[in-house]
Every structure is written in C-alpha cells, then in structure tokens.
N, C-alpha and C positions, 0 to 999 in steps of 0.2 A: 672097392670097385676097380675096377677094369681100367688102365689109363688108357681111356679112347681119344682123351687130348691127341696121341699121337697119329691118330686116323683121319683127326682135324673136325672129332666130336666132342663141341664144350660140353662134358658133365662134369659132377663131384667125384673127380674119381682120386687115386693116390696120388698122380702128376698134377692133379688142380687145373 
C-alpha cells in the first residue's frame, strides 16, 4: 500500500 502515514492517514501501508 500507499504510505499515506505521510498524509497523516493511519493505514497498513509500507511506512506502518
């Protein structure tokens, strides 16, 4: 997935 952590959307993504 998409690291949307960085968007400051918590999913499962690569950045966790």
């Amino acid at each position: 997935n998409f690291p949307l952590d960085l968007a400051g959307i918590e999913v499962p993504s690569i950045n966790g």
